[in-house]
C-alpha positions as CSV (number, residue, x, y, z in Angstrom):
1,X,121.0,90.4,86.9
2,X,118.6,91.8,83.9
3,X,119.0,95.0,82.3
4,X,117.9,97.9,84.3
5,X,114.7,99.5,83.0
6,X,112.0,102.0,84.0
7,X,108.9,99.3,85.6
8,X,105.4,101.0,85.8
9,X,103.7,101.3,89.2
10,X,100.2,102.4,90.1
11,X,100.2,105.5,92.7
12,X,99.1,103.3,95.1
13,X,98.7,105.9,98.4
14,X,98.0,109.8,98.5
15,X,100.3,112.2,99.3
16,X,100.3,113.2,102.8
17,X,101.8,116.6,104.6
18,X,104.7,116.4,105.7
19,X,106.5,115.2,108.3
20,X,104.2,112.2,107.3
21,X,105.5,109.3,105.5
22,X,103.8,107.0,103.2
23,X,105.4,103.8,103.5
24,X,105.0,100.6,101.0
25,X,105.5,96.8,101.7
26,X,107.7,94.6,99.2
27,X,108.1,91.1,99.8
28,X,112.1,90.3,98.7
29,X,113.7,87.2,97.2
30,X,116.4,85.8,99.3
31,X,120.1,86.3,97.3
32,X,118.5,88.7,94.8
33,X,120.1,92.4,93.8
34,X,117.5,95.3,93.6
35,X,117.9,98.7,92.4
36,X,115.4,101.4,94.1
37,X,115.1,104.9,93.5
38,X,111.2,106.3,94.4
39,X,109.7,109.9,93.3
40,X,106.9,111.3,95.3
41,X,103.2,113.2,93.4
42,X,101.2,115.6,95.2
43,X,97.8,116.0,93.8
44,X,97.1,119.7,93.6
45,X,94.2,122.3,93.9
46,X,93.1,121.9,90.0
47,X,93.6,117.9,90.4
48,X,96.8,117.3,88.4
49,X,100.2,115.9,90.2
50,X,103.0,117.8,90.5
51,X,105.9,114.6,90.4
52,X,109.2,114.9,91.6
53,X,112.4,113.9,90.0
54,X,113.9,110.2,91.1
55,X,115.8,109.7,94.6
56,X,118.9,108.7,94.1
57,X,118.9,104.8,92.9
58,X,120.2,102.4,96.1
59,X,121.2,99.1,95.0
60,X,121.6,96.1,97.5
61,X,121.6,92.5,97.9
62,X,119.3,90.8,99.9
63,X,120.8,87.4,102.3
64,X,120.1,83.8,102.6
65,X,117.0,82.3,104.3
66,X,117.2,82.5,108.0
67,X,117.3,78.7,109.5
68,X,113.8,78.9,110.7
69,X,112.7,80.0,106.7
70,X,114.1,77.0,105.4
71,X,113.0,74.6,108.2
72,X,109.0,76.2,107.8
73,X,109.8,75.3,103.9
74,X,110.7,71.9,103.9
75,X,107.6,71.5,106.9
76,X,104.9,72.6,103.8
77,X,107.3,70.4,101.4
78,X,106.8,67.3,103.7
79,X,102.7,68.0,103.8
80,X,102.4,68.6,100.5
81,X,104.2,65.4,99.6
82,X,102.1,63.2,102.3
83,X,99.2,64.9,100.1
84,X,100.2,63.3,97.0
């Protein structure tokens, strides 16, 4: 897999009080590694952020299309190609 490197995000959601979490959607390639590590910014009284350090950097690898992926695939395959 590429080089790891520092990508720029947007601070998409406010910070909340705890216990609350703020929770993000990522849609994953099938047989793909990924690296995550997240830091948290709470926007204070005067209006700048106080930002944490980095979590800890979990790395996994995500499976093969389920069956019913792959049969929903070749389904807009076989309209697209009726299409043509």
């Amino acid at each position: 897999h590429p080089l790891a490197q520092d990508v720029p995000t947007k601070l998409v959601a406010k910070a909340v009080p705890l216990p609350m979490t703020v929770r993000g959607h990522w849609f994953l390639s099938p047989r793909t590694e990924y690296s995550v590590a997240v830091q948290t910014a709470v926007k204070q009284s005067d209006g700048e952020y106080l930002v944490s350090g980095w979590s800890e950097t979990v790395e996994f690898c995500t499976g093969d299309y389920a069956k019913e992926h792959l049969a929903q695939l070749q389904e807009k395959a076989e309209l697209i190609a009726g299409r043509m």
